[in-house]
Every structure is written in C-alpha cells, then in structure tokens.
C-alpha positions in Angstrom: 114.7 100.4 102.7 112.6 100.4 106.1 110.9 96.7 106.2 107.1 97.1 107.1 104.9 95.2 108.9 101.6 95.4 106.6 98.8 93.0 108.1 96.5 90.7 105.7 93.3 93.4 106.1 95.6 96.2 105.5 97.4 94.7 102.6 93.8 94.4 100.9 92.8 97.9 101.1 96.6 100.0 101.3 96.2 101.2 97.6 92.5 102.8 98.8 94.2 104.7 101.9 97.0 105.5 100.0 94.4 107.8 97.6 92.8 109.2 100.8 93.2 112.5 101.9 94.3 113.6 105.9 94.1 116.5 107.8 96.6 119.6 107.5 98.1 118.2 110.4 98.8 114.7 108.9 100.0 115.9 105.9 102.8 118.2 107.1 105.8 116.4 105.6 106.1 116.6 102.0 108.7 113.8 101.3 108.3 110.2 101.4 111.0 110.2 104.0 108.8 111.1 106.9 106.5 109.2 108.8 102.9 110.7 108.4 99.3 110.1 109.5 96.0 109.3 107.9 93.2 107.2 108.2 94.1 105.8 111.2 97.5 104.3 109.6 101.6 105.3 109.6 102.7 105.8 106.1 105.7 106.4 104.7 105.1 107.8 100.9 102.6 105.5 99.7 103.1 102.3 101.9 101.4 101.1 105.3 104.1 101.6 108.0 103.9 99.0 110.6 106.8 98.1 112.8 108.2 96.3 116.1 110.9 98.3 117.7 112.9 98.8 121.3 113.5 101.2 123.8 117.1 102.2 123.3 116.8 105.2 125.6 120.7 105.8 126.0 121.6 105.9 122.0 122.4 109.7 122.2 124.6 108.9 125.3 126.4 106.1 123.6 127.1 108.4 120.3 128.9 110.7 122.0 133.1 111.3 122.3 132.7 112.0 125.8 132.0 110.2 128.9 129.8 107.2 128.3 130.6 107.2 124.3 131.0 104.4 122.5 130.7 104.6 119.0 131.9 101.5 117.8 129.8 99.4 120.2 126.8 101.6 118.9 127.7 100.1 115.6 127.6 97.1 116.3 124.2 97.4 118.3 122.5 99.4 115.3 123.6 96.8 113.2 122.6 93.9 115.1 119.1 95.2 115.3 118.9 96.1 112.1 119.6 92.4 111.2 116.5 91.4 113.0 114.5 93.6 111.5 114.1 96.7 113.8 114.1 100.2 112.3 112.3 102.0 115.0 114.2 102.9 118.3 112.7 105.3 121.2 115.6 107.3 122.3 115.9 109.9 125.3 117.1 112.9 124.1 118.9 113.8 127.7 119.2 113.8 131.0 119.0 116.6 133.1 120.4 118.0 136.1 122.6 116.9 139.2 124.9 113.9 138.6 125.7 111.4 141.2 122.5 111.2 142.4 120.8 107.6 143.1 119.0 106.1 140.5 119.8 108.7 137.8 121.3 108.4 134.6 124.9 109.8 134.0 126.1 111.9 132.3 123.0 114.1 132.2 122.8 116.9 129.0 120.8 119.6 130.9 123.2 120.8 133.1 121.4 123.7 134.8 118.0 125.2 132.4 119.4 126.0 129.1 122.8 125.0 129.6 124.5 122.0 127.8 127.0 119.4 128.1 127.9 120.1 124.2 129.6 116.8 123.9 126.5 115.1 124.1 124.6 117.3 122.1 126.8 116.2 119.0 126.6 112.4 119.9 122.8 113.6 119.2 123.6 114.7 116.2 125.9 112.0 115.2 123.0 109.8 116.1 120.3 111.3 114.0 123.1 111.1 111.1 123.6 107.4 111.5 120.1 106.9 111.4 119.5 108.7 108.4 122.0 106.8 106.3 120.8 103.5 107.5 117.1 104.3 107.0 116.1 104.1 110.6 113.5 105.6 112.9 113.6 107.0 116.2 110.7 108.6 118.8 112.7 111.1 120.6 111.3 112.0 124.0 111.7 115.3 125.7 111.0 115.4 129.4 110.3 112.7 131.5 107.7 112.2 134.8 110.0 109.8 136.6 113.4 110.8 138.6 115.8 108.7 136.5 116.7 111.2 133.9 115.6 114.5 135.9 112.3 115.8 133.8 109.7 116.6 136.0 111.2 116.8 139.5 114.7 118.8 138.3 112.8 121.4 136.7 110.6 121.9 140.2 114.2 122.4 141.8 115.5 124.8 139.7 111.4 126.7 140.1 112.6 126.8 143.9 110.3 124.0 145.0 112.7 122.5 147.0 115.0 120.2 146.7 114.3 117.1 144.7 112.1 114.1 146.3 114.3 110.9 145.4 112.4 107.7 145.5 115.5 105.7 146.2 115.9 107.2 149.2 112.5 109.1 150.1 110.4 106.4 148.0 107.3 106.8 145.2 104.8 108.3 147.3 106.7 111.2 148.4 108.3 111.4 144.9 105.0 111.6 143.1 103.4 114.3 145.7 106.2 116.7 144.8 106.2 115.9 141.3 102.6 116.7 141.2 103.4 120.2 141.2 104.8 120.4 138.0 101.7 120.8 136.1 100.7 123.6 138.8 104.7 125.3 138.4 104.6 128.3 135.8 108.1 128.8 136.0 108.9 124.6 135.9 107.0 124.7 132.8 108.7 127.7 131.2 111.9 125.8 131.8 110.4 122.8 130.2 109.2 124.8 127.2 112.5 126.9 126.9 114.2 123.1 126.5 111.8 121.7 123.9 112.4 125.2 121.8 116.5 124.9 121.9 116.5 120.9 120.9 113.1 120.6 118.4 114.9 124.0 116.6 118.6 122.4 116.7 120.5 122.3 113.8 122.7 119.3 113.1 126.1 120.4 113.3 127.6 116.8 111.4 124.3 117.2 108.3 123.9 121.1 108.8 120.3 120.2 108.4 117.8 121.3 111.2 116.4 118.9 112.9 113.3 119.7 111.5 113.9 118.6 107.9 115.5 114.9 109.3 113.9 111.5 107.7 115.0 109.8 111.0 112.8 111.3 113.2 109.7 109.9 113.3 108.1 111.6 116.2 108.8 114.1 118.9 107.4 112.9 122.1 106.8 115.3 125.1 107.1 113.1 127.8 108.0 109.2 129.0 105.0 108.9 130.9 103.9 112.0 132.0 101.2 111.9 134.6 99.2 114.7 136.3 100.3 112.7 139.5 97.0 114.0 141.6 93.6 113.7 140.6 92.8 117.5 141.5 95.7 118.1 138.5 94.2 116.7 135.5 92.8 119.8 133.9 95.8 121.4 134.2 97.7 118.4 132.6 95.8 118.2 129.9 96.3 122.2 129.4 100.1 121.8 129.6 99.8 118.6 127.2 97.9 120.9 124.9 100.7 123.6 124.7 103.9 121.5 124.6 102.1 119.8 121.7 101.5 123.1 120.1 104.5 124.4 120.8 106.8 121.2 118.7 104.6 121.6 115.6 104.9 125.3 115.5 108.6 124.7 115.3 108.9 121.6 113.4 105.6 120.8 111.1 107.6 118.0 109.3 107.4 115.4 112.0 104.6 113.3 114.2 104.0 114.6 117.6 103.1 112.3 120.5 102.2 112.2 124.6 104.3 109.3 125.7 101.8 108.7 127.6 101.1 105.0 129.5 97.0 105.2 128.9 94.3 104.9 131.7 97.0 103.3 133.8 99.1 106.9 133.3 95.5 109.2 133.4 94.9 108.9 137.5 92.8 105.7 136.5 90.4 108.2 133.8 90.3 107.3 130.7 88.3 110.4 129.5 91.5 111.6 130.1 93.5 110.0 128.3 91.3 110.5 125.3 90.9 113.9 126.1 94.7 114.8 125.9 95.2 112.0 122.3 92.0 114.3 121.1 94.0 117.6 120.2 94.5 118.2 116.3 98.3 118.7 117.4 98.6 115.2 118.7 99.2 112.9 115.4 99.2 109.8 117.7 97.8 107.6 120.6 99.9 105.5 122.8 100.1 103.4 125.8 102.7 101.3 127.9 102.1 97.6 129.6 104.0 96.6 132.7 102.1 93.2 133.6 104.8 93.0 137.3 105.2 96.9 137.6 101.2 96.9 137.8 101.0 93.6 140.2 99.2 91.5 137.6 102.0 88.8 138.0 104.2 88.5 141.1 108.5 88.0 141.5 107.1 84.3 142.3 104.1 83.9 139.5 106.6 85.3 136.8 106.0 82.1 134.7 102.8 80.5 136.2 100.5 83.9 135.8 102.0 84.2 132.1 97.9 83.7 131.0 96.6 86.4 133.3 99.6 88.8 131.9 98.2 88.0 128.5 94.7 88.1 129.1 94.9 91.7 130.8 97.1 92.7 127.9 94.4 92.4 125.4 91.5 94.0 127.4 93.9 97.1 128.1 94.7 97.4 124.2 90.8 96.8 123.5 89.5 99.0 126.1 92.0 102.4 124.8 91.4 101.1 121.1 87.5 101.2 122.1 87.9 104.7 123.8 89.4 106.5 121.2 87.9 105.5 118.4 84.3 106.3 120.0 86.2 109.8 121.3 86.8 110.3 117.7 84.3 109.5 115.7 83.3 112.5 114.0 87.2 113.2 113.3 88.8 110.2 112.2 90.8 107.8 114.7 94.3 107.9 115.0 97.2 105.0 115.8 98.2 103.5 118.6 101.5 102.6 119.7 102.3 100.1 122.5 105.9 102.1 123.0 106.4 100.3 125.9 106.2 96.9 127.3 108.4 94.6 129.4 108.4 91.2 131.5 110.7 90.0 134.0 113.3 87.4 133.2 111.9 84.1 134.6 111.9 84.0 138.3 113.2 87.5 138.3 116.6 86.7 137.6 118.9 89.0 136.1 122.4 88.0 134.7 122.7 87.2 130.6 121.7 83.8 129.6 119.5 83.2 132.5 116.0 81.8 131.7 113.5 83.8 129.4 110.5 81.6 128.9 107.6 83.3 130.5 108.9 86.5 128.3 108.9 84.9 125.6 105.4 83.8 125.8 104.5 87.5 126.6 106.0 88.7 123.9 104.7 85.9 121.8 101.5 87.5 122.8 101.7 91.3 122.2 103.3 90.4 118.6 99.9 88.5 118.2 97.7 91.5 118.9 100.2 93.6 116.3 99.9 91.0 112.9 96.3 89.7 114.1 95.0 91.7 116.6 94.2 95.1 114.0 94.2 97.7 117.1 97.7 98.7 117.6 99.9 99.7 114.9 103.3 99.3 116.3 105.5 98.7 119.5 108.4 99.1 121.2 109.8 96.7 123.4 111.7 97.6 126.8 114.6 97.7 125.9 117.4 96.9 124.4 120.8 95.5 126.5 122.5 94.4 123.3 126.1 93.0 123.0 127.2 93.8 127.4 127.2 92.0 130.1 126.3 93.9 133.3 129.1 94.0 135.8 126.9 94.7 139.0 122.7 94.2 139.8 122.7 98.0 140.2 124.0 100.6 137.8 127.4 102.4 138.4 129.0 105.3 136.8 131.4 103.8 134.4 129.2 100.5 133.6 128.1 99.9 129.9 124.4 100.6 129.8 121.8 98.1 129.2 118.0 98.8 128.9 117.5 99.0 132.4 118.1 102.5 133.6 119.9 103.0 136.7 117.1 102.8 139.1 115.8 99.0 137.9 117.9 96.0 138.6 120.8 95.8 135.2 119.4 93.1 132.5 115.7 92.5 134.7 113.7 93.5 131.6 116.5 93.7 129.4 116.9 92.1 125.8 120.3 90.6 125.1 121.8 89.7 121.7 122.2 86.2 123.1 118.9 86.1 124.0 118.2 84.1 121.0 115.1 82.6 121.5 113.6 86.3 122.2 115.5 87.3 119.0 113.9 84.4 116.9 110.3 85.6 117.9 111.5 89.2 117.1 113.0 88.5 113.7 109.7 86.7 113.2 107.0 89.2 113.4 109.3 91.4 111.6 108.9 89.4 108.7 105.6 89.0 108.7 
C-alpha cells in the first residue's frame, strides 16, 4: 500500500472531496491505481494523496544491463527508501546526445533524434516494472532546459544551430542565449515532439503493457525546468508548453501531465507566466523548485548562519505562486502544487559522506513544515537521492556510481546519503505524519 500524507484539515473534509466530481481531464484514469486530480487534491481511488519524495533522476540508468547498471544496488536503494516512507521518485527518462562531453550525464539514451541505446530503454522498463510491484510512484521528465542531460541545447545541434554552447567551458550566459532558441527552432521542436511520441506510446517489453495503462507513473513531465530563456520568448514558450502538453494526453489519457517548471524564478521573473502556462485544461498540475544558494539567498560562507533568511524566503515564494494561481483560477477550480525540487548545501559546502548536515536539516525541517501545516503545497521532492555510495572524486567521472548530483555539480553537495541519519530521521518523520 502507498503511505499518504493526509493533513488535519484535509482529514476532516476527504470523505466530501472524495464525492466531488473533476473535470474530463482529471478524471481520465479509471482505476484506483493512478494518481488523479480534483478539487485541488492528488487522489488515489478514494484517498487524499500527499507525499514527500526525491529526485532519483538516474533510476532508469541504474536498471539497465548495460553500462552504468546496477540492479542489485537499485534494490537496495528502492528498498531503503521505501523503509523511510518514500513512494514517489522523479526520474529522467534519458539522456541525449554526445557522450564525453563536460558536465553531461553518461550513457545518454538518445543517441542521434529517434535513435536509441536499447539497453537503456529496457532498464526503463525494468524500472517501471519494479515500481509497479512495490506500489511506487515516479514523475518521469522528458526533455530538459539545462546541458547536463542534452534536452534543449542537443536538439538545437541536431536543427543545425551550431554546435552546442557548454557552460563548463563557455559558461551560463552564453549557454542560455543559445538555448533560447529552442522555443523559436521549428525543427528542434519537432525533434522534441517526435521523442515524447516514441517514449509516452512505449510499450513495456518486461509487462507487455504500454506505458500508458502503468499504476507507476504518476505523471509525465515535459521538461526539468524549462525556461523561455529571453524575455522576447515567452509567448512562444508558453505556445510550445501548450502543445507538448497536448500532445502526452492525446497519447496517454491515463496519467497526470506536468511543466517541471521552477515558478516565477523559471518564468523570466513573470509570474503571469507562470500561471499562464499551469492554466491550460491539459496541465493537471502546478509546480515549482527552491534553490535558497543557487538563487544567492545564502552564501558558500552563510550556509548555516543565513538558515532563517533561506526559510523565510521559502515560505513567501510558496505563498506568492499558491496566491497566483488560485486567483488565476478562480472561476475553474485550483490545482496542486508540487515543490519537486529543493536542495541545501551540506554545511560549509562541504562535500564528502558524513560531513556536517545541520543547516540542511533545519531547511528541510522547514519545507516539511509548510507540507503537514502549511496547506499550500501538496507534495515534494527533495534533491536528491545519493543512497548507499560513496563518491570517489568532487567531480563526476565515467565509471563512478552516481549520486544525486549530476555531473556538472560537485558529487554529494546537495546529496542525501543513507548514513545521513539525522536527514533520514526528519524524513521518516513527516512521512508518518
């Protein structure tokens, strides 16, 4: 059985929701296996679905036979967050493109548009599988804005845009002026599009099951973080928004659909934006991601002393995209919202296992606070999961066991370790709650 996380106001009036009617929409899955949408609330069948999860972006990587496989240490990861109460994982479905590059992930699936490293595609499916029969979740994102796993910037190479801008070696402002094409790239986008048709219409070769009829998926997500990059782009990102999301629920009706997106901080800074794009009927829910040192609200030396700020701005960014939407929605019902991401820096940014975690803690602390008291968001996912390994070097090699920093962050900054078990307490905590 999935464990929920059903606050006290919820608990009081989940037999009244349950007996309310959604839109067509929400009410696309017919089996109480499936995660739907109504009334502003994540059910499962009849009961309030609430949850803390992780980021466990390389899962389909590490159920694979080939390079980078390990199936028994997947295992023994699924089972150790199982045993602290986490049923909901974010997963990348792949990688694409050139391999060997700085910063990327490797092995990539996406080998050139619409070609696949087949191996990886059935640790995919042998992932899904394992999740089914343990009664797990997982968000599975499609494309991605950032260089790490390809996404945005290797489908404007193989459009003839050039060669790929790589931050590591070019840095983020050049990388996000070519990336800002993307949105502006017919062919890119066809690429993009050709990719979410082949995966979202898979059919699991260990269930023989499409894809589309799978209780583990909770949600197809277009994007980690996609951005319009430039504020001359947005109209044309929301456009492209609008017909990736059409495009997964003409092909798969069964399953939630979502942006990925970070919220006002992802939006060019407009959060009619962001509201605009969590508006369409096709879009079952809202999200946003917090990154208190990524966004300068704490420093590599205030990691620990500016743990109140960190807090304090986390609440007025949930408040201020909880706000927005609901007033955006009004006349159509709200939807949830999903902190899917959120991480903070080992104390005094160190990195190696067992080193100090005490301002996290007290962030995470926090952001579980807003989830069983708070009332606004209606799960999260924490970033991410390192599990049972311990990082041989600072930055990520081909070959290393993969932790929940991808290659371009320093390995185990924001990472969670199983023997990080104060961190695990405070997890296993809200998860009963």
């Amino acid at each position: 059985m999935n464990k929920r996380i059903i606050g006290p106001s919820i608990m009081a009036t989940c037999m009244a929701l349950a007996a309310c009617s959604g839109n067509k929409t929400q009410q696309a899955a017919d089996t109480p296996d499936y995660v739907t949408v109504r009334d502003g609330e994540f059910y499962i069948g009849d009961s309030v679905y609430r949850y803390v999860g992780t980021n466990f972006w390389y899962g389909a990587i590490l159920a694979s036979e080939g390079r980078g496989g390990d199936r028994e240490r997947l295992a023994k990861e699924l089972d150790t967050l199982q045993s602290i109460g986490i049923n909901n994982l974010r997963i990348l479905v792949g990688g694409d493109g050139e391999e060997g590059l700085a910063s990327h992930i490797s092995p990539t699936l996406q080998k050139t548009p619409g070609v696949y490293n087949d191996t990886l595609l059935a640790g995919l499916d042998y992932l899904l599988d394992d999740l089914e029969k343990r009664g797990m979740k997982a968000v599975l994102y499609l494309n991605n804005a950032w260089e790490w796993s390809g996404g945005f910037s290797t489908y404007l190479e193989w459009a003839g845009a050039g060669k790929a801008v790589n931050p590591a070696t070019d840095g983020y402002p050049a990388y996000m002026e070519y990336a800002s094409k993307f949105v502006l790239n017919d062919s890119a986008k066809n690429m993009a599009a050709n990719h979410v048709k082949n995966i979202v219409s898979r059919v699991n070769s260990v269930t023989g099951k499409p894809y589309s009829e799978s209780p583990a998926i909770m949600a197809w997500q277009i994007a980690n973080e996609p951005r319009a990059f430039s504020p001359d782009n947005k109209e044309q990102f929301a456009e492209w928004i609008g017909e990736t999301a059409k495009l997964i629920k003409s092909i798969d009706s069964n399953h939630l659909v979502s942006i990925g997106s970070e919220g006002k901080w992802g939006c060019e800074g407009d959060m009619s934006l962001w509201t605009k794009i969590h508006s369409y009927p096709e879009v079952d829910y809202a999200t946003i991601h917090i990154w208190p040192y990524n966004w300068s609200w704490v420093s590599a030396t205030t990691t620990v002393d500016s743990l109140q700020v960190a807090c304090a701005n986390t609440t007025e960014y949930i408040n201020s995209h909880y706000d927005a939407l609901s007033t955006a929605l009004k006349d159509y019902g709200t939807k949830p919202i999903v902190l899917e991401e959120f991480g903070y820096p080992r104390d005094n940014m160190e990195i190696s296992v067992g080193s100090p975690v005490t301002a996290r803690d007290g962030y995470y602390r926090h952001v579980f606070s807003e989830i069983v008291n708070g009332g606004k968001l209606s799960g999260a996912n924490f970033w991410g999961w390192g599990g049972i390994v311990n990082p041989k070097h600072e930055v990520w090699q081909p070959g290393d066991d993969y932790t929940g920093d991808p290659a371009q962050e320093a390995q185990g900054l924001n990472s969670v370790f199983a023997s990080d078990s104060t961190t695990i307490s405070l997890i296993k905590e809200v998860n009963r709650k």
